[in-house]
C-alpha positions in Angstrom: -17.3 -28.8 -11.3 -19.2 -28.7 -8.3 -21.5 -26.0 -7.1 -22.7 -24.5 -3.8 -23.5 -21.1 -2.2 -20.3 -19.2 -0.9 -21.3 -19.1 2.5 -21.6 -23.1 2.7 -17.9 -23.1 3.0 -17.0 -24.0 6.8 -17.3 -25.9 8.9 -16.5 -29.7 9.5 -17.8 -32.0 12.1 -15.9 -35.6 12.7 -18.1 -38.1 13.2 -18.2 -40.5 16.6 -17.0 -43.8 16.0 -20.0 -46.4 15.6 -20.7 -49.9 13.5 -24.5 -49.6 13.0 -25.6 -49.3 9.1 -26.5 -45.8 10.1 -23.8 -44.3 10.6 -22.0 -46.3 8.0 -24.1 -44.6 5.7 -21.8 -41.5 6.0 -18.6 -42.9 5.7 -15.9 -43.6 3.0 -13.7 -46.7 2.0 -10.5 -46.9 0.6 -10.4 -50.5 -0.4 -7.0 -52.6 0.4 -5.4 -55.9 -0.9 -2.9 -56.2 2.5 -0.2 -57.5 0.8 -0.1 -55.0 -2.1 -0.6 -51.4 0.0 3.0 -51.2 1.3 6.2 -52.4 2.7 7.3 -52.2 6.2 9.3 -49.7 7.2 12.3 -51.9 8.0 11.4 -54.0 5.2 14.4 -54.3 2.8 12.5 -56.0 0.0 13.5 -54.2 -3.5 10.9 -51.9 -4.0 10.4 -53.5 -7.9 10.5 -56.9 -6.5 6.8 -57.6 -7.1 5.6 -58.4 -10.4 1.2 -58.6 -9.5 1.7 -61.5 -12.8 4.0 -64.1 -10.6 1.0 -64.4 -8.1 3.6 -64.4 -4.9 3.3 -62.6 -1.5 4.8 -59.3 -1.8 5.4 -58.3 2.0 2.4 -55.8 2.8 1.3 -56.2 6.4 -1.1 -54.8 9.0 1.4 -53.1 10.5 2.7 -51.5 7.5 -0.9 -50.4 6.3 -1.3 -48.7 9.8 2.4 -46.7 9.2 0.8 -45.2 5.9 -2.2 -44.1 6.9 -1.9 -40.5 6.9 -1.8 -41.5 2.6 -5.2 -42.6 2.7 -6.7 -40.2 5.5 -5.0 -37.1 3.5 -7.2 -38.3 1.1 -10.4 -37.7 3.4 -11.2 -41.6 3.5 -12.8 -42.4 6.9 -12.6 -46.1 6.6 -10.6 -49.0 4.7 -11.5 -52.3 3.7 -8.6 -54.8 4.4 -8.6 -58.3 2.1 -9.8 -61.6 4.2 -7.1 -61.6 7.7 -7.5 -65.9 8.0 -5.0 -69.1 7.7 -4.9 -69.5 4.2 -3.2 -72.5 2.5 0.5 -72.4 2.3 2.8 -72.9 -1.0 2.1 -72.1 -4.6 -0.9 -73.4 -6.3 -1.6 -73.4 -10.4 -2.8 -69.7 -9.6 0.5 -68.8 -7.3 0.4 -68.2 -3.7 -2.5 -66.6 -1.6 -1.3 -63.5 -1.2 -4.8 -62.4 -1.7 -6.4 -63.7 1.6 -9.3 -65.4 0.0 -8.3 -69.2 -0.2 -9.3 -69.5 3.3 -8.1 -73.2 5.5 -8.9 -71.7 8.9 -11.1 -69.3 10.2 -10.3 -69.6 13.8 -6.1 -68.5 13.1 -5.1 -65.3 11.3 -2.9 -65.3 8.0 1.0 -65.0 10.0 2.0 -63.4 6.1 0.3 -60.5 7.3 1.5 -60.2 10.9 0.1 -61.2 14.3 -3.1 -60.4 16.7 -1.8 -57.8 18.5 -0.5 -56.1 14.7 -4.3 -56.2 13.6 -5.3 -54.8 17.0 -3.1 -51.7 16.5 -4.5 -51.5 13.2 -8.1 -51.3 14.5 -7.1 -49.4 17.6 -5.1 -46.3 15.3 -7.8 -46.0 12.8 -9.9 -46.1 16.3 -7.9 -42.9 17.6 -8.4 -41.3 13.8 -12.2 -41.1 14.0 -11.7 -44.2 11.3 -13.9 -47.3 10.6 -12.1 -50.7 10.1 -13.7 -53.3 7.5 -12.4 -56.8 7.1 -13.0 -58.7 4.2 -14.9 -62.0 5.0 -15.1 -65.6 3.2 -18.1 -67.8 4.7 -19.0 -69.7 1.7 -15.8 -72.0 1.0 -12.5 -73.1 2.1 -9.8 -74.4 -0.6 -8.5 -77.4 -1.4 -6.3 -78.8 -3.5 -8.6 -80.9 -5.7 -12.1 -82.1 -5.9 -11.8 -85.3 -5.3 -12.1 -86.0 -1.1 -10.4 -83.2 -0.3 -8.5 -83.3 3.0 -10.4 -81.9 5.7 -8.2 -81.8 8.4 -6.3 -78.3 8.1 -10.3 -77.4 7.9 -12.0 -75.6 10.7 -15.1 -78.2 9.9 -13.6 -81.7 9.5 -16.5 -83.6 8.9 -17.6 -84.7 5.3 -21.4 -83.7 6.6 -20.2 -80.2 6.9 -19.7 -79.4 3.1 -21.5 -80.2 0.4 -20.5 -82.6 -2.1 -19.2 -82.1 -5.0 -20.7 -80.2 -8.4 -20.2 -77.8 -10.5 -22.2 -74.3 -10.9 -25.0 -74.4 -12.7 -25.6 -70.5 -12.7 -29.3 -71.0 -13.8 -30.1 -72.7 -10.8 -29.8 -71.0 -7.4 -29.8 -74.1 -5.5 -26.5 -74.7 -7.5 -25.0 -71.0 -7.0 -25.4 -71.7 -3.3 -24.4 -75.5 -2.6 -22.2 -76.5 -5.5 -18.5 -75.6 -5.6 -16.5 -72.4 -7.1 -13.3 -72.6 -8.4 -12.1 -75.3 -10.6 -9.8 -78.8 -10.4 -6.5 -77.2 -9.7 -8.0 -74.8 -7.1 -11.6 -76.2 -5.6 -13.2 -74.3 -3.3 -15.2 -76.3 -1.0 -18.4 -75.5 -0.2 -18.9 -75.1 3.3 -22.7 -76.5 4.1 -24.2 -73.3 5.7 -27.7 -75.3 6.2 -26.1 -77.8 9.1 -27.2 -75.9 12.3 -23.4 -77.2 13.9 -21.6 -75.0 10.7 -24.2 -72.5 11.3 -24.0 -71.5 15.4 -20.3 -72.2 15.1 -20.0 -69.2 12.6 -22.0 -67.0 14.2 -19.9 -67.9 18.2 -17.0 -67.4 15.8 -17.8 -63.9 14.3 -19.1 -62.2 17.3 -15.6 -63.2 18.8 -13.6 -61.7 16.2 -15.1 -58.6 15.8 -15.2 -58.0 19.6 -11.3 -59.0 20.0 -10.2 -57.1 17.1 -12.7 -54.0 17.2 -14.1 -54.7 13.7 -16.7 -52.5 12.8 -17.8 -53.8 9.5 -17.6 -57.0 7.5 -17.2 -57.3 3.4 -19.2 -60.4 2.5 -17.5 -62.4 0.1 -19.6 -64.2 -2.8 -22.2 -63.5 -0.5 -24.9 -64.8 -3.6 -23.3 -68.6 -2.8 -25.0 -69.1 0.5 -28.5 -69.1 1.2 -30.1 -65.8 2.1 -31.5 -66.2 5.3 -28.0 -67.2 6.8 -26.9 -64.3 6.7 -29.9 -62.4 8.8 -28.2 -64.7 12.1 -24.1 -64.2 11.2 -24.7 -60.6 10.7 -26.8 -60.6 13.7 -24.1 -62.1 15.8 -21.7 -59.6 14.2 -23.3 -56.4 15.3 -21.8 -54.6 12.7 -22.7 -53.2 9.6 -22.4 -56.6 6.4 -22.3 -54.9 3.0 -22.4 -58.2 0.8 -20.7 -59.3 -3.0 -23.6 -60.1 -5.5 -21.6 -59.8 -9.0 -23.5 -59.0 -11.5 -25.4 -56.2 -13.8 -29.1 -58.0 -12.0 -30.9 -54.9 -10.2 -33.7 -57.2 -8.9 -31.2 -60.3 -7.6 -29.1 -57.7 -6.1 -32.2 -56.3 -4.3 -33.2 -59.0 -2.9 -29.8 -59.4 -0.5 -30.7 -56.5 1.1 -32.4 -57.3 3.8 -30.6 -60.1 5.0 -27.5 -58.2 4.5 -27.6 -54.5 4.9 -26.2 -53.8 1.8 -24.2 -55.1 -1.1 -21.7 -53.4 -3.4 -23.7 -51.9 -6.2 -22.5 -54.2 -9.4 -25.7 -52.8 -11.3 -24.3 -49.4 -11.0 -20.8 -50.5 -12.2 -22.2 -51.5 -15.8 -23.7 -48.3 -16.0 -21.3 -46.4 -15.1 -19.6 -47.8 -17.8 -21.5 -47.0 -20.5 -22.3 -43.5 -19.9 -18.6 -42.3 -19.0 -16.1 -45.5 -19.9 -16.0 -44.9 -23.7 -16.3 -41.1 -25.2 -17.4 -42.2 -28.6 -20.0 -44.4 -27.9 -21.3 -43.3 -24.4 -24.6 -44.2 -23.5 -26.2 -41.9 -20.6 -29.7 -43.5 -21.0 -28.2 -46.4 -19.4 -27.4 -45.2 -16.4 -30.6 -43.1 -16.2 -32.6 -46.3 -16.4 -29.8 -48.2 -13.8 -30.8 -45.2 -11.6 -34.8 -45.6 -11.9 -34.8 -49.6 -11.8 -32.5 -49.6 -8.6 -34.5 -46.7 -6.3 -37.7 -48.5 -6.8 -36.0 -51.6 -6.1 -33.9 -51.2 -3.8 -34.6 -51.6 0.0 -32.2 -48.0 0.5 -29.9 -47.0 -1.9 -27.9 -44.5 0.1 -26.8 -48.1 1.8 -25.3 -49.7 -1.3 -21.5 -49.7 -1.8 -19.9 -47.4 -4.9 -17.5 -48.6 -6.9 -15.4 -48.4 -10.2 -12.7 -50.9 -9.7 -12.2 -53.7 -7.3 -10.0 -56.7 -7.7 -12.3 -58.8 -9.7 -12.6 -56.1 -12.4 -9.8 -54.3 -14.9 -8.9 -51.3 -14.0 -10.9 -48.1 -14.8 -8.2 -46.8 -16.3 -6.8 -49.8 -18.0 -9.7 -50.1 -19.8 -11.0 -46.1 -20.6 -7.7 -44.0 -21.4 -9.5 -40.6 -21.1 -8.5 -39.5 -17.7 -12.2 -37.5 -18.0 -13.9 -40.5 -18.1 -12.7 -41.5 -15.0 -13.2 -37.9 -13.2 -16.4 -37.8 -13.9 -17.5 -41.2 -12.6 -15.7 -40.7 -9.3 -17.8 -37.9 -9.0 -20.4 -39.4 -9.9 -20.0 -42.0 -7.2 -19.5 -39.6 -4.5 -22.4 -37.4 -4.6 -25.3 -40.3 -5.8 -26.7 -42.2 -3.2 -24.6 -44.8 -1.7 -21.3 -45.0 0.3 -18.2 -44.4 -2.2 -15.6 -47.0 -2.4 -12.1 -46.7 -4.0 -9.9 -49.5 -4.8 -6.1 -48.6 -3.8 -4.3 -47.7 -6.9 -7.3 -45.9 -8.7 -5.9 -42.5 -7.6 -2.5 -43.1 -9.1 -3.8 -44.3 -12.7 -3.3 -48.3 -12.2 -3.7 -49.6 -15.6 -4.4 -53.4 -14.2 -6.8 -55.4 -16.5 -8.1 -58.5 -15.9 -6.7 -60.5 -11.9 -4.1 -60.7 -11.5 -2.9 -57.5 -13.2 -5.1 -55.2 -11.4 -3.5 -56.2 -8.4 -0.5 -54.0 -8.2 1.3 -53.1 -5.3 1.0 -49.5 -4.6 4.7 -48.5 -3.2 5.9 -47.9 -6.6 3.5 -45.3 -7.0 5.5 -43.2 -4.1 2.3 -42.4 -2.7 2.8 -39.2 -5.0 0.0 -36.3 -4.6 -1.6 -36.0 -8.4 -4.9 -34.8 -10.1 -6.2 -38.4 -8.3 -5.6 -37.6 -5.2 -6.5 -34.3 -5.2 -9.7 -34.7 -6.9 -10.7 -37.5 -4.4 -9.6 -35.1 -1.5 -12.1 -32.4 -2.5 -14.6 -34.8 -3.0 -14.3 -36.8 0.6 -14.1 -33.3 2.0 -17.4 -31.7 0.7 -18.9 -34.9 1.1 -17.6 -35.2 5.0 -19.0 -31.8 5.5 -22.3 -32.5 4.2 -22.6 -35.3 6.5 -22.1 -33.3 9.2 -24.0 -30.5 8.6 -27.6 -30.0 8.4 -28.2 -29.5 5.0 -31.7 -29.1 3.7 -33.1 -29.7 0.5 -33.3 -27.5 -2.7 -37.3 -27.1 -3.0 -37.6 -27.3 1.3 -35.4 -24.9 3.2 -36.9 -26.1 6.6 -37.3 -29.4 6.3 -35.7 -30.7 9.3 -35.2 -34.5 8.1 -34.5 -34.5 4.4 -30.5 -33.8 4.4 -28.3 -34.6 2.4 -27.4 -38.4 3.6 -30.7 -39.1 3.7 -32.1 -37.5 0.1 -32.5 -39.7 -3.2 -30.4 -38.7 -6.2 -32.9 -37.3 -9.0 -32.0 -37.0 -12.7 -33.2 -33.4 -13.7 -32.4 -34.0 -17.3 -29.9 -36.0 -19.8 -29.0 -36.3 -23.0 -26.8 -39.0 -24.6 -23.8 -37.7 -23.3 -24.8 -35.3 -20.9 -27.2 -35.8 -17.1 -27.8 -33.4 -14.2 -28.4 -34.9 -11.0 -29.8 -33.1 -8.0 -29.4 -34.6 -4.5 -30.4 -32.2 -1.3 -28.8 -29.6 -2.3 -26.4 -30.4 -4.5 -26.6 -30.7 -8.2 -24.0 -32.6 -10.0 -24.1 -31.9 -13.9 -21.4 -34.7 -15.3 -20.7 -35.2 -19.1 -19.5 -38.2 -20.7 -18.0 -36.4 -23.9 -14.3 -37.2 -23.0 -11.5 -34.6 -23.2 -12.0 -34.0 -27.1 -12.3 -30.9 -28.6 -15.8 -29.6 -29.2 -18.8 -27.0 -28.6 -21.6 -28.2 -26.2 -23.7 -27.1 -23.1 -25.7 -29.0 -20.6 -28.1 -26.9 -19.0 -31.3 -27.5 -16.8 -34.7 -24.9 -16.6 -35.3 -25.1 -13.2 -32.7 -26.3 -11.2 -35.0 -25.6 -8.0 -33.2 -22.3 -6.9 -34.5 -18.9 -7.2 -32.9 -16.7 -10.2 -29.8 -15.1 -9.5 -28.5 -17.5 -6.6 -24.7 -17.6 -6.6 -23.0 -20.8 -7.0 -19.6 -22.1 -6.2 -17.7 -24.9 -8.2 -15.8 -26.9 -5.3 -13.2 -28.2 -8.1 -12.3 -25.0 -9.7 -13.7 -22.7 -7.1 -15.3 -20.7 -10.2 -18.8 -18.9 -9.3 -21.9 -19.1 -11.3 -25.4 -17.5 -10.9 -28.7 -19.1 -11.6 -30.8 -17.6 -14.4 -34.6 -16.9 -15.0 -36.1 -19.2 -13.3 -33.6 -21.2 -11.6 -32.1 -22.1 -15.0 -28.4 -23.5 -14.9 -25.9 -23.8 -17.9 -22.9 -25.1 -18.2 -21.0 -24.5 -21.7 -17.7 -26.8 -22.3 -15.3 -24.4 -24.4 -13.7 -26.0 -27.0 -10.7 -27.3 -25.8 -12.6 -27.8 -22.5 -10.5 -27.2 -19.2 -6.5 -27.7 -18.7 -6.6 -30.6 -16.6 -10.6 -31.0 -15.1 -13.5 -30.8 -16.8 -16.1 -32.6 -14.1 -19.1 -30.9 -13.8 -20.1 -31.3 -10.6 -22.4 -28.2 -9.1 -23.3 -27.8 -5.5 -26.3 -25.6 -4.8 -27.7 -23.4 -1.5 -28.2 -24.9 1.6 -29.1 -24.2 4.6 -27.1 -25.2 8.1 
């Protein structure tokens, strides 16, 4: 459920298009593998043709990603991620084709699989004319080869030997060895590209301020951004001009931390594990986790309302492959829209995928017939109070005239918790989430002072039920046994002022 005074519900201001981390800050991404969102419209490919398992190219293009957009913007989604656009190497490797975009040969020519320039530009151009952000997945670190033994350079964008490192293998101890030595493995090696040569390094940055001007980019994924030395990216993300939200996989609050800075952001990993634990499993969830995922990161953390939330992407198993309770997942996608941070949603998550482990969690959507379910609806109401707090002045709880402290800009604080239960107040809003599942039972979560004055009326954005404070600004939520039909996310949006 979420909560908010009745006479919060109006108004909706669309933001004005801009790349600066700023006004990132506000937005929402629907993350998308290119080849896996759908078919072109003249495309006569069987619409069961693509089994995620055989690894192959599946037909999805730019263009055909631009001819469903009004799917992802009915959603409320103000920007996508697209998977890496760049030559990648042709036929079909141990681990199939490169459908994915992320075995990168040339930076300087776009994937043809996916379509041409002027296809990308009427990507970019549409979302444009939507009040919609464009993000492009980029790989920096490595290019592929076939081998690790002299690899040939000459499909390469860097020919010479000097410009990668030699060979070695990760030694994930040593961060010298995360950033110089080589991912992949002997049937696909990904060279490592030797980010310290000044040559690699103003060629990058010439390159990346040309593509996102020609293409109107306005933000870049960093991929495996933890492989290359930090201070890199301070100049390629400089040359950019856009907003560089970075990969640092991994549960490591203080390694993430430290990317930030260099990078505006990164996609919050730590969060992920938590997330987890408090709603993935209903008989052994763990809410202290996430409390203590919550503390570590906002003192750590250069700004958390920067970082990137997610609860699949295509490195991990689906949410709901993994956690079968379809409350598990509604509560975390709450969860991740109203704590700090910019939500991110992996196509596929609103229709159930059941993916596990790459390449199984990389589906292709169009079987899915784009159908309107509890998902999508869910994720709807969520991107459209969210939208509307980001456009409206909305003060905090406990300061009714502050004239900075909105929404956007206000740290998530954990009011209480329990083992299964937390209450979360942001601004305004308070977001009281439970990780008990859809099982039967008798339970309340409840906090004292909620920081409204007794009596304030309430509205539940989900189930558009109403609910009053009590003495005190006390707040109670009691789960019924048997719990709702089809929702039972608490989720409660308090008074605020416009």
């Amino acid at each position: 459920m979420i909560l908010f005074p009745v006479a919060l519900l109006s108004a909706f201001l669309t933001p004005s298009l801009a790349a600066t981390a700023e006004q990132w800050r506000g937005r929402s991404i629907y993350q998308i593998i290119t080849d896996r969102f759908a078919l072109p419209q003249s495309s006569n490919i069987p619409l069961d043709a693509c089994d995620p398992m055989k690894q192959r190219y599946c037909g999805g293009t730019w263009s055909s990603i631009r001819q469903n957009l009004d799917y992802i913007q009915q959603m409320g989604f103000t920007a996508i991620w697209i998977s890496p656009v760049n030559k990648n190497i042709e036929g079909v490797t141990a681990y199939g084709e490169s459908y994915h975009g992320y075995w990168i040969q040339d930076i300087s020519q776009l994937n043809a699989h996916f379509g041409t320039a002027e296809d990308l530009k009427a990507l970019s151009s549409e979302l444009h004319a939507r009040g919609m952000y464009l993000m492009v997945d980029m790989v920096v670190n490595n290019v592929v080869a076939s081998g690790t033994i002299e690899p040939d350079l000459s499909p390469f964008f860097f020919k010479e030997p000097s410009q990668y490192h030699p060979y070695c293998p990760i030694d994930y101890k040593n961060e010298t060895s995360i950033e110089q030595c080589w991912m992949g493995d002997a049937k696909v090696a990904l060279v490592d590209v030797n980010t310290e040569d000044q040559y690699v390094v103003a060629q990058y940055e010439g390159w990346v301020a040309n593509f996102v001007r020609e293409y109107g980019i306005d933000g870049l994924r960093i991929d495996a951004a933890k492989h290359v030395r930090r201070n890199f990216w301070s100049g390629f993300c400089g040359a950019a001009g856009v907003f560089c939200i970075g990969e640092v996989y991994g549960p490591d609050i203080q390694l993430g931390a430290s990317y930030q800075g260099p990078l505006d952001s990164i996609l919050n990993f730590p969060l992920y594990y938590g997330l987890a634990q408090a709603f993935g499993n209903p008989q052994a969830n763990n809410m202290t986790a996430l409390v203590s995922v919550i503390s570590e990161s906002q003192r750590t953390f250069k700004d958390t309302g920067l970082l990137g939330n997610f609860l699949e992407n295509h490195d991990v198993p689906r949410w709901s492959g993994q956690y079968q309770d379809p409350q598990s997942l509604y509560n975390a996608l709450v969860f991740s829209f109203m704590y700090d941070g910019i939500p991110v949603v992996y196509y596929g998550q609103e229709q159930y995928f059941k993916g596990k482990d790459d390449p199984a969690n990389r589906e292709p959507l169009w079987p899915s017939k784009y159908l309107e379910n509890n998902g999508t609806r869910l994720i709807a109401s969520l991107n459209q109070f969210r939208n509307f707090l980001v456009a409206s002045t909305v003060k905090p709880i406990n300061n009714p005239t502050s004239t900075t402290a909105d929404w956007l800009h206000a740290s998530t604080q954990v009011l209480s918790h329990t083992k299964h239960d937390i209450v979360l107040a942001r601004g305004p809003v308070i977001s009281i989430l439970t990780g008990r599942g859809s099982a039967k039972f008798n339970a309340s979560a409840s906090v004292l002072n909620s920081g409204y004055p007794s009596g304030q009326p309430l509205v539940d954005i989900v189930t558009c039920s109403q609910y009053v404070t009590g003495v005190g600004g006390a707040l109670t939520v009691s789960y019924e046994e048997g719990g709702h039909a089809v929702v039972r996310v608490f989720c409660c949006l308090a008074r605020a002022t416009i």
